[in-house]
C-alpha positions as CSV (number, residue, x, y, z in Angstrom):
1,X,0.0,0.0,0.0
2,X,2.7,2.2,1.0
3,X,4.9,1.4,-2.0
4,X,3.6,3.6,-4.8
5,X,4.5,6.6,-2.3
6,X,7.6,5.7,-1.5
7,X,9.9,5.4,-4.7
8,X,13.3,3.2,-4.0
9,X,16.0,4.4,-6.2
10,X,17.9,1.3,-7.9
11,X,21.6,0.7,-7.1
12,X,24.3,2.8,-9.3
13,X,26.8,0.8,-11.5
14,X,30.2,2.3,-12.3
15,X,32.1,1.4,-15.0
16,X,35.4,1.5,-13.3
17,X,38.3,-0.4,-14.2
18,X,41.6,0.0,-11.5
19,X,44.7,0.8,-13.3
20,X,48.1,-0.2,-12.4
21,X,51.0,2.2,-11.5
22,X,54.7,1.4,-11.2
23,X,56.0,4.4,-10.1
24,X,59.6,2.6,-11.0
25,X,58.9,1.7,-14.1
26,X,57.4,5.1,-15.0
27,X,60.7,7.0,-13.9
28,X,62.6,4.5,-16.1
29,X,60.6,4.7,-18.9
30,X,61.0,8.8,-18.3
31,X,64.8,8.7,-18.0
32,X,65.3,5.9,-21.5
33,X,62.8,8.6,-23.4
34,X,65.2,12.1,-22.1
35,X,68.5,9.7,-23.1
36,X,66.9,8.9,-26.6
37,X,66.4,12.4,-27.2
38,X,69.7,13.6,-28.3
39,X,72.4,16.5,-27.3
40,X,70.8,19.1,-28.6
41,X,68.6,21.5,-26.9
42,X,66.7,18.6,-25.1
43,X,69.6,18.3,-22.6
44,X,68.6,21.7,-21.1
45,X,65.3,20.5,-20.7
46,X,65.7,17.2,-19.4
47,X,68.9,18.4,-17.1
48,X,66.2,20.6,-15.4
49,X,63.3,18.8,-15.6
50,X,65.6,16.3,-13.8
51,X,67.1,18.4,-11.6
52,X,63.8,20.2,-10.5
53,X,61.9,16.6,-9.4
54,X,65.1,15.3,-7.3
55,X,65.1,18.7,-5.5
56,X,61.6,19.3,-5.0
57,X,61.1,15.4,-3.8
58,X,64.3,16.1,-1.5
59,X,63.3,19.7,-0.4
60,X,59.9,18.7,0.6
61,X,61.0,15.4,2.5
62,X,63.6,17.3,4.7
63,X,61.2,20.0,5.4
64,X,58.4,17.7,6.6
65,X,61.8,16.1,8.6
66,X,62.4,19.5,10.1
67,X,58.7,20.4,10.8
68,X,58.3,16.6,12.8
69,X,61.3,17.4,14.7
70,X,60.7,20.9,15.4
71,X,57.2,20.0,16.9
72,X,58.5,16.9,18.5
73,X,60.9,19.3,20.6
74,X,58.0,21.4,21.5
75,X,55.6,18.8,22.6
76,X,58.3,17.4,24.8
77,X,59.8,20.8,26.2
78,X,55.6,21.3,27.6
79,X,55.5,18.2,29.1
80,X,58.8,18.1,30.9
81,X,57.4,21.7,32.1
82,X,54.1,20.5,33.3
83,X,55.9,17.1,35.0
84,X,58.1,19.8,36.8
85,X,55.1,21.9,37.3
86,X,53.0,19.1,39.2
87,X,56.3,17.6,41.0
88,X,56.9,20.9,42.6
C-alpha cells in the first residue's frame, strides 16, 4: 500500500576499471625517453626537468623532517614543564 508513495531508487553501477601504477617503471621509462632524445637542446630541458623533481622530492622530505622534529621538541619541552610543574 505504501509502495507507490515511496519510490526506491535502484543501485548505481560504475564502470570503473583499477589501473596499475609502477611508479619505477614510469621514472625509467622517463629517464630511457630524455636519453633517446639527443644532445641538442633537449639536454637543457631534461637536465632541469631532472634536476627540479630530485630537489623538489628532497626539499619537501627534509622540510616535513624538520617540521616533525621541530614540533617533537616542543611537545616534549611542555611536558617536561608541566611534570616539573605538578612535581613541585
Amino acid at each position: 500500500m505504501i509502495r507507490f508513495l515511496v519510490k526506491i531508487p535502484k543501485h548505481k553501477q560504475f564502470n570503473y576499471s583499477p589501473v596499475y601504477f609502477n611508479e619505477a617503471k614510469e621514472d625509467l621509462d622517463k629517464r630511457v625517453q630524455a636519453a633517446q632524445g639527443g644532445y641538442d637542446s633537449g639536454v637543457t630541458k631534461i637536465a632541469r626537468g631532472s634536476l627540479k623533481e630530485s630537489w623538489g622530492r628532497s626539499a619537501r622530505i627534509a622540510k616535513s623532517d624538520k617540521t616533525s622534529t621541530i614540533r617533537l621538541m616542543v611537545i616534549i619541552a611542555i611536558l617536561s614543564l608541566f611534570v616539573f610543574w605538578v612535581l613541585k
